[in-house]
MIKOL-70239 format. One line per field, with one value per residue: z, y, x of N, C-alpha, C in turn; residue in three letters. Coordinates in steps of 0.1 Angstrom, whole numbers, plus 5000, padded with zeros to 4 digits. Each point is the difference from the previous one (the first is absolute). Layout:
nw <- (Z:...) .
nv <- (Y:...) .
nu <- (X:...) .
caw <- (Z:...) .
cav <- (Y:...) .
cau <- (X:...) .
cw <- (Z:...) .
cv <- (Y:...) .
cu <- (X:...) .
rest <- (ALA:...) .
//
This chain:
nw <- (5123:4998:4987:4994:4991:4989:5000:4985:5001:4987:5001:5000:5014:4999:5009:5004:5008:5003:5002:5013:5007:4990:4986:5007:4993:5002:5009:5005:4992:5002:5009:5001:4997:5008:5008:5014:5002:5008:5007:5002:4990:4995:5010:5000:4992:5008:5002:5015:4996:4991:5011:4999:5016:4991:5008:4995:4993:5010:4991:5013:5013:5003:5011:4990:5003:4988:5006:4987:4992:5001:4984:5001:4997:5012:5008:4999:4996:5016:5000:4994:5006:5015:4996:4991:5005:4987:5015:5006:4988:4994:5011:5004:4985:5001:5013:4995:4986:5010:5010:4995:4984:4999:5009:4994:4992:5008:4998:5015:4993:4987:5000:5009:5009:5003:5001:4989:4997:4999:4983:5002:5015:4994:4989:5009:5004:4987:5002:5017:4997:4987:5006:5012:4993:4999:5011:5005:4985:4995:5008:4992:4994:5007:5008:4992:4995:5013:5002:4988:4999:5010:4997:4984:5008:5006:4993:4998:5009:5000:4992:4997:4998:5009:5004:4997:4994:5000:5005:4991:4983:5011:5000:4988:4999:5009:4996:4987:5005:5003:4989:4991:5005:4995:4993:4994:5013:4995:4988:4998:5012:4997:4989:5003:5015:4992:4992:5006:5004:4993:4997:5016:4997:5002:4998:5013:5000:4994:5004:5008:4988:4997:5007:5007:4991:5001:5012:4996:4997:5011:5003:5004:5014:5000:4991:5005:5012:4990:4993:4992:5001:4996:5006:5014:5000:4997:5010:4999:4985:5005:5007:4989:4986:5011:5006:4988:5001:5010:4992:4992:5009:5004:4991:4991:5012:4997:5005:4993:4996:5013:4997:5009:5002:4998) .
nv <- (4982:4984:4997:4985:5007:4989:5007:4998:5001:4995:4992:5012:4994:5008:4997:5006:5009:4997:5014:5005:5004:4991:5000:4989:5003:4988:5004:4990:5001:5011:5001:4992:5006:5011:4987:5005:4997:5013:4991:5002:4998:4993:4994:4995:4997:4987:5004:5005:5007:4998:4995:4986:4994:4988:4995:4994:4992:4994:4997:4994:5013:4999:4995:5006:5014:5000:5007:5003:5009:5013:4999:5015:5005:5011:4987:4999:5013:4999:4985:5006:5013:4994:4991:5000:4990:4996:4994:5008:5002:4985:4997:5013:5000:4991:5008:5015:4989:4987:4999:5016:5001:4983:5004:5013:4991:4993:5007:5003:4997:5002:4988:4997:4983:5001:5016:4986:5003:5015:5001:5006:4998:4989:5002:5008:4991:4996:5008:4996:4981:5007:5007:4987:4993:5008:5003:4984:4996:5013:4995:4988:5006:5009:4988:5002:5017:5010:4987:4999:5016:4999:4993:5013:5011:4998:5000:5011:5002:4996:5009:4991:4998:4991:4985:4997:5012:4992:4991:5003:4996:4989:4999:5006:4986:4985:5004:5001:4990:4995:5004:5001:4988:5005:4988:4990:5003:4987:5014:4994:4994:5018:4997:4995:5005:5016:5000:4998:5011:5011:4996:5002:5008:4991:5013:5003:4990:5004:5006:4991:4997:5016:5005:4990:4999:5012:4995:4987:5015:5005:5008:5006:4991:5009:4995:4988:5002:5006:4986:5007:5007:5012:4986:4996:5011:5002:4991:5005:4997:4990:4997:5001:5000:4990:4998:4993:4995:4993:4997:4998:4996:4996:5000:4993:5001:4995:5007:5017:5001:4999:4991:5002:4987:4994) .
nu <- (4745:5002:4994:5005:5007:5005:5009:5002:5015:4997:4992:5003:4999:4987:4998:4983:4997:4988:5004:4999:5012:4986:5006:5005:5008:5003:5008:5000:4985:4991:5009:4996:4986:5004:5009:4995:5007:5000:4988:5009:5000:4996:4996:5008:4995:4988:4988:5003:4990:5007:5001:4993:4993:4998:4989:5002:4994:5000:5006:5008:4988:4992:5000:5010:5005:5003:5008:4994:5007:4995:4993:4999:4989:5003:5003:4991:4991:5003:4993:4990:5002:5005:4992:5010:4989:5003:4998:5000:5004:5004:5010:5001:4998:5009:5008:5007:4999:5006:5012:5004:5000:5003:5009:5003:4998:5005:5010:5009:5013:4993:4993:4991:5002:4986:5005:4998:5003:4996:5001:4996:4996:4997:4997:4993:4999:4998:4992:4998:5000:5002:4988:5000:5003:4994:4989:4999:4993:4997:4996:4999:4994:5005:4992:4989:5002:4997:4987:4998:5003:4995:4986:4999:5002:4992:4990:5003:4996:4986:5006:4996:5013:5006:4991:5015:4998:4997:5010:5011:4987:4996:5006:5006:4994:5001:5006:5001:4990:5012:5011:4992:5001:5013:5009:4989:5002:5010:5000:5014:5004:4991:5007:5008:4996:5000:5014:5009:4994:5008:5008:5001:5015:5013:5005:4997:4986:4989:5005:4991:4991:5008:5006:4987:4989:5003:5004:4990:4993:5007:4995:5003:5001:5014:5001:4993:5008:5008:4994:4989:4990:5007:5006:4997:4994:5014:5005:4991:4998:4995:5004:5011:4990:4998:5014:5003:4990:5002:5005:4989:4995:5009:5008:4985:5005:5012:5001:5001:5012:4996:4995:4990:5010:4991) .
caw <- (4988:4993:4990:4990:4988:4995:4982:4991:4987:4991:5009:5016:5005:5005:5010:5004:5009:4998:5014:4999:4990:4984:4998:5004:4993:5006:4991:4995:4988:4989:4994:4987:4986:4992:4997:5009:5008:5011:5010:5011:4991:4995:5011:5004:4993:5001:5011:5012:4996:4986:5003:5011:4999:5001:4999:4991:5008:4996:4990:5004:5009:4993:5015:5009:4986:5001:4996:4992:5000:4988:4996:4996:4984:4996:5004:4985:4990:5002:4997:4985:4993:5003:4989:4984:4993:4989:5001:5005:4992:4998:5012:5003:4995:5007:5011:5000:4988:5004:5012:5012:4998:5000:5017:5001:4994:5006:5014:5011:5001:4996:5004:5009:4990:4996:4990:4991:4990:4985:4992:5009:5014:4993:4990:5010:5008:4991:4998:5006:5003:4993:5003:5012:4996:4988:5009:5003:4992:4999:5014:4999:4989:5006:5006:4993:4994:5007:5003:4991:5002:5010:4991:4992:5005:5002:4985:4991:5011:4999:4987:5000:4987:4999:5008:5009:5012:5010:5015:5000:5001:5006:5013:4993:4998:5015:5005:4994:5004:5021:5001:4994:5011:5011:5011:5015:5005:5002:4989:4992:5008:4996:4986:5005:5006:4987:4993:5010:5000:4986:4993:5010:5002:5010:4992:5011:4998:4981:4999:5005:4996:4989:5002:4998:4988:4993:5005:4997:4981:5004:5004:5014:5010:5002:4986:5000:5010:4997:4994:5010:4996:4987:4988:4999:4993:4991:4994:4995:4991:5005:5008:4993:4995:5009:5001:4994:5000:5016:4998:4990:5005:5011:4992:4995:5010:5007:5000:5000:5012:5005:5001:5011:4999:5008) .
cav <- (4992:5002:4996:4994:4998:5002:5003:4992:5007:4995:4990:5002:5005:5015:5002:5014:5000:5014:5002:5013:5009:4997:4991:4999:4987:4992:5008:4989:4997:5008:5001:4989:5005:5013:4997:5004:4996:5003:5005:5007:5010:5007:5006:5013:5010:5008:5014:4990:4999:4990:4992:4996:4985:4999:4985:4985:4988:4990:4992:4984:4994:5007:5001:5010:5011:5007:5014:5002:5012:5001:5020:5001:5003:5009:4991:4988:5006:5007:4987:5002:5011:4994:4988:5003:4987:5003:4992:5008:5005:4994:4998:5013:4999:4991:5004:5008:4995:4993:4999:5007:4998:4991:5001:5011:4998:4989:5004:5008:5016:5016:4999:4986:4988:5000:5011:5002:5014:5000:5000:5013:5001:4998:5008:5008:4994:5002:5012:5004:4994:5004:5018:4996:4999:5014:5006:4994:4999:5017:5003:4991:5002:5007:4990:4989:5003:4996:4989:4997:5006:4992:4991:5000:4998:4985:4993:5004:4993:4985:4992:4995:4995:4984:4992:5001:5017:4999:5003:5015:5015:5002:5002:5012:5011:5002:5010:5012:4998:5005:5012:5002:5001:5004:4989:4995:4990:4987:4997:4990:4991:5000:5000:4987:4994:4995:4984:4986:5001:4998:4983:4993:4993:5007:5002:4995:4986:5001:5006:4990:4990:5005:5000:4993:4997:5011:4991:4990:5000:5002:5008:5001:5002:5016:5003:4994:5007:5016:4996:5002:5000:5004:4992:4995:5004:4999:4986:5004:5011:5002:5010:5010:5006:5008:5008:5016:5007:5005:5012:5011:5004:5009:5007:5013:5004:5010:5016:5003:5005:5015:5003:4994:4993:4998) .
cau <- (5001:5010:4999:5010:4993:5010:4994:5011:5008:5008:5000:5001:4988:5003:4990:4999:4995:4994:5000:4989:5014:5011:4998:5017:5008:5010:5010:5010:4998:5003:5014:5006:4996:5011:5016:5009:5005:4997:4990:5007:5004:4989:4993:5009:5000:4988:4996:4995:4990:4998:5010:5001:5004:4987:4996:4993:5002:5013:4998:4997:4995:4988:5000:5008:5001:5016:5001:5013:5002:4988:5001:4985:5003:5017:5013:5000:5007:5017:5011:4992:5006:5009:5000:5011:4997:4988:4987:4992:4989:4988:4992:4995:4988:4986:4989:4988:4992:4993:4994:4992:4985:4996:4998:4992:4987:4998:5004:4993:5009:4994:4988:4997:4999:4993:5003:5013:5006:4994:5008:5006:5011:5014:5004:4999:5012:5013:5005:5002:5016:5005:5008:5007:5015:5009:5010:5014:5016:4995:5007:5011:5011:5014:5011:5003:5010:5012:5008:5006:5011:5011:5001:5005:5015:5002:4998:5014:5009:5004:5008:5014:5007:4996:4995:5004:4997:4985:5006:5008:4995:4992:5007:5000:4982:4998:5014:4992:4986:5006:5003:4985:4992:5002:5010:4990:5009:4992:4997:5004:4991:4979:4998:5003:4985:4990:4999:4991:4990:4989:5002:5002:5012:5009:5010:5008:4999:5011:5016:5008:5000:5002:5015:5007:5001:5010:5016:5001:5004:5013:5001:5009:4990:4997:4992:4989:4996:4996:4991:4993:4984:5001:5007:4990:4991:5001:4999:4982:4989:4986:5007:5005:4993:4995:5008:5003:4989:5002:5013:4996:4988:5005:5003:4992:4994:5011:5001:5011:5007:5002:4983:5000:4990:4989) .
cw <- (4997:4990:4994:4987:4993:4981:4997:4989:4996:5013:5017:5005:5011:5015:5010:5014:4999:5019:5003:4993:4987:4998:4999:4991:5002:4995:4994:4989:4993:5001:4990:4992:4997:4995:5010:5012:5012:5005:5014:4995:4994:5012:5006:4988:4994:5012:5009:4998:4992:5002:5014:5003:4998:5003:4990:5004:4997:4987:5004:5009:4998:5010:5007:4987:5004:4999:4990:4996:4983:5002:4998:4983:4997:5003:4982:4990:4999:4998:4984:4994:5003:4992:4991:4996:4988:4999:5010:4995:5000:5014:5002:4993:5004:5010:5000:4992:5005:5013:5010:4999:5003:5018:5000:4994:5006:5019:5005:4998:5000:5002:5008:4986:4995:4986:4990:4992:4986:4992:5002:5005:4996:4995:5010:5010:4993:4994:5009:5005:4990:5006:5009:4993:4989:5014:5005:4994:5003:5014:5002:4988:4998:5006:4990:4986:5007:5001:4986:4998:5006:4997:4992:5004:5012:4992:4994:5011:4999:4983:5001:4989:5002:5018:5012:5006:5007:5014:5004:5000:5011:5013:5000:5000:5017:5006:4999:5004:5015:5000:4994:5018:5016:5011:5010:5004:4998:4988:4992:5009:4999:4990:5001:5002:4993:4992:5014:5001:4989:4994:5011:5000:5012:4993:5008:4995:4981:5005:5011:4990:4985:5009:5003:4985:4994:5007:4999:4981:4998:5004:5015:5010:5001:4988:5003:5013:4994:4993:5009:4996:4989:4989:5001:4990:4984:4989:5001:4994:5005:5015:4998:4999:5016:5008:4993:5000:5013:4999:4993:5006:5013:4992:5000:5012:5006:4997:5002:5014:5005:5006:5011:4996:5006:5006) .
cv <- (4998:4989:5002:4997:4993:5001:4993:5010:4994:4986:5002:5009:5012:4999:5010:4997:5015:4999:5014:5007:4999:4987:4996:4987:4997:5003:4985:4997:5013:5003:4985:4999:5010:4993:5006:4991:4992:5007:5011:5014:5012:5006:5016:5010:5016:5006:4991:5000:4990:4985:4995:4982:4997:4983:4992:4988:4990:4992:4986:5001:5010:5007:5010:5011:5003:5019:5004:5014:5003:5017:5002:5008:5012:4996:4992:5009:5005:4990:4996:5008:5001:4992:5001:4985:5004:4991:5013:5011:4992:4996:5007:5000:4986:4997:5011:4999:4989:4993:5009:5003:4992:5001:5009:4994:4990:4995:5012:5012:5012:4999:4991:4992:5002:5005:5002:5014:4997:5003:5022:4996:4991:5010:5013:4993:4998:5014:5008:4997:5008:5012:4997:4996:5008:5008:4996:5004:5013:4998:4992:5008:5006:4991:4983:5003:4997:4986:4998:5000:4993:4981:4995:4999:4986:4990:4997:4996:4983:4996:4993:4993:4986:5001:5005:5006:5000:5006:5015:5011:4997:5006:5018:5010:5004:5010:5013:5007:5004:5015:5009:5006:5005:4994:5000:4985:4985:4997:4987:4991:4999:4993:4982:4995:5002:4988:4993:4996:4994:4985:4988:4991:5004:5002:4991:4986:5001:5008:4989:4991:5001:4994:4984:4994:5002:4993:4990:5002:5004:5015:5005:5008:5016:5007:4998:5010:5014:5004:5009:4999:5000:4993:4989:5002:5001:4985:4995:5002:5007:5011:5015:5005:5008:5010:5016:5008:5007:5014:5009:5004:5013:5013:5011:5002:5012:5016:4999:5003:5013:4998:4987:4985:4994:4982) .
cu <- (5015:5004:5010:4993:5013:4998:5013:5004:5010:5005:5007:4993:5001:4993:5002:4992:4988:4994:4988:5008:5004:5004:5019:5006:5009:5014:5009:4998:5004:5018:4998:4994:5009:5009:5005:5008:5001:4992:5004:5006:4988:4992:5010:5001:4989:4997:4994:4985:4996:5002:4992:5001:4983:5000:4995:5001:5012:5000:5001:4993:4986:4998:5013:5001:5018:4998:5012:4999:4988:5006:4986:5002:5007:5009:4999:5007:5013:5011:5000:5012:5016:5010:5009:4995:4991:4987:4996:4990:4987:4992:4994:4986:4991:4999:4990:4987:4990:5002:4994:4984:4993:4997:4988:4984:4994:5001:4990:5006:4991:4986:4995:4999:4987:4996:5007:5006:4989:5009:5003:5004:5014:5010:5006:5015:5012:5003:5009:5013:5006:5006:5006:5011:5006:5004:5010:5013:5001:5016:5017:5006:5011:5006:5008:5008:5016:5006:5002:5011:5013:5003:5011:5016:5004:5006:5017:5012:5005:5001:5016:5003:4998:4996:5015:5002:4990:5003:5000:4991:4987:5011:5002:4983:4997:5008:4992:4989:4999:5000:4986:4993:5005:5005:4993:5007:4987:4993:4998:4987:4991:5004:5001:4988:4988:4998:4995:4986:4985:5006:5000:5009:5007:5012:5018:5003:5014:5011:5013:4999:5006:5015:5003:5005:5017:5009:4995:5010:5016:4997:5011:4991:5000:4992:4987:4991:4995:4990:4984:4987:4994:5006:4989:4988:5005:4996:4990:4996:4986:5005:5003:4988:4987:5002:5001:4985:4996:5011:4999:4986:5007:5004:4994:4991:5010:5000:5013:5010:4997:4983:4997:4993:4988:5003) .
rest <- (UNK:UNK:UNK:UNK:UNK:UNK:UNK:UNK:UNK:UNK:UNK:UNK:UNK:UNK:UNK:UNK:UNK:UNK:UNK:UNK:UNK:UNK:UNK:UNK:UNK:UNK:UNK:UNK:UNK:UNK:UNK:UNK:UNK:UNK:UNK:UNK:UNK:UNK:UNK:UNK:UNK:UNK:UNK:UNK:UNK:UNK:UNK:UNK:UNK:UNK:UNK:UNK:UNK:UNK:UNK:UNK:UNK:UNK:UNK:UNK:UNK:UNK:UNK:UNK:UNK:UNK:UNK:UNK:UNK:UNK:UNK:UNK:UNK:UNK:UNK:UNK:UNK:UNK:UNK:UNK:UNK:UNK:UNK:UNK:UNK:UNK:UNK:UNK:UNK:UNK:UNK:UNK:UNK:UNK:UNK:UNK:UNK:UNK:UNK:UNK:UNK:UNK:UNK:UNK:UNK:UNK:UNK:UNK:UNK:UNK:UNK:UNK:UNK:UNK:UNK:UNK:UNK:UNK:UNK:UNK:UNK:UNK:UNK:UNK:UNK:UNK:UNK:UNK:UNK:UNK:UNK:UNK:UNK:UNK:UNK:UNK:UNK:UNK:UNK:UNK:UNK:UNK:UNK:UNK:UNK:UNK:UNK:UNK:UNK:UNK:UNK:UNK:UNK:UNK:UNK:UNK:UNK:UNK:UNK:UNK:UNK:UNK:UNK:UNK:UNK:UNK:UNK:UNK:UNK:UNK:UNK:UNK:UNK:UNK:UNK:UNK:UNK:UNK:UNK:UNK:UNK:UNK:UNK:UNK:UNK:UNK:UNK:UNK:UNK:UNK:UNK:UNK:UNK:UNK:UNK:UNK:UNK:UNK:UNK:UNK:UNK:UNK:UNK:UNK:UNK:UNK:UNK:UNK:UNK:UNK:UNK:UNK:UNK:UNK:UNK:UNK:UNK:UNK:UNK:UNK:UNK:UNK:UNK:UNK:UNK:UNK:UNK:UNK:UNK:UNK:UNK:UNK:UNK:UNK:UNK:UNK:UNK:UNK:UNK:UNK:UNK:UNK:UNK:UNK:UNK:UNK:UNK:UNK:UNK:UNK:UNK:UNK:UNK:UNK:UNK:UNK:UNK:UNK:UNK:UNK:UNK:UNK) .
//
């Protein structure tokens, strides 16, 4: 089996796949009900278990399925609790409130189609998703102090007095972030191809087209050459603000010196 159900929150739409293994949600949606970002991101964040590629159908050909990437419901609660967005509270309660019940009562998940759920075996299944995610958190919770932790000092990192330190203290935070991790050679360049990635730019394409700008404005051709990525990205807002979150995501991942990274 493998059934697409799609539910609606707050006009965007959630769609799940229920399989023999459970029931899998599309991870593209739920990062943009949280406010997350990046889909590439979030998967690496969770447990290879939690985490897989599922089929649905094409949205222009009825006749072919795309494979896009789905969590199952400990991948869900770990992007839930993951989360510093203040809509994850409320999402959280209306999937465990009414779309998994609504699968589970109707659906195949906990009983054949046939066999709807009585008002027990409900009640019974919501009791159960509950002790299933008290254990979760129970188990995240030493980890998700730590990332705060590290968060918070992120956080305090990227204060700055005006817009035009932008350059300096990102260049000052990437530095810092090298050394965090143990001068992993090519750093700067993951961080680069992250942005690339997640907004589908070419930083290469805007930093030729920043310098030319800068010597049509008088700038001087050796000035304009020294010019680099990071100015690019600077002359971004929408840029900037992605960026620094790729930068604060590595962050609170970094261990200390001296400790092996993974």
């Amino acid at each position: 089996m493998n059934e697409l159900q799609i539910f609606n929150y707050n006009d965007t739409p959630l769609r799940t796949v229920e399989r023999e293994d459970g029931i899998w949600f599309i991870a593209a949606d739920v990062c943009k009900n949280l406010g997350l970002d990046s889909v590439h991101t979030a998967m690496s964040r969770i447990e290879s278990d939690e985490g897989t590629l599922v089929e649905i159908p094409h949205p222009q050909n009825a006749e072919k399925t795309l494979q896009v990437n789905a969590v199952n419901e400990p991948g869900l609660y770990a992007l839930i609790l993951g989360s510093r967005k203040p809509e994850a509270k409320d999402f959280k309660r209306w999937v465990t409130h009414e779309v998994l019940p609504s699968i589970r009562q109707h659906g195949s998940y906990a009983l054949a189609p046939t066999q709807p759920m009585t008002p027990a075996q409900l009640l019974a299944a919501q009791a159960q998703l509950l002790v299933d995610m008290e254990r979760r958190m129970d188990e995240m919770q030493g980890q998700t102090r730590a990332l705060e932790a590290k968060v918070d000092t992120a956080m305090k990192a990227f204060s700055r007095p005006a817009e035009d330190h932008w350059r300096a203290d990102m260049d000052n935070a990437v530095k810092d972030l090298n050394k965090a991790m143990g001068c992993l050679p090519k750093l700067r360049g993951k961080l680069f191809s992250e942005l690339e990635h997640t907004v589908n730019c070419n930083l290469d394409a805007r930093l030729r087209c920043l310098r030319n700008r800068k010597k049509k404005t008088g700038m001087r051709y050796r000035d304009a050459a020294l010019l680099g990525k990071l100015d690019a990205i600077a002359a971004d807002k929408q840029l900037r603000a992605i960026f620094e979150g790729i930068v604060r995501s590595y962050q609170a991942q970094a261990v200390p010196t001296g400790e092996a990274v993974q």
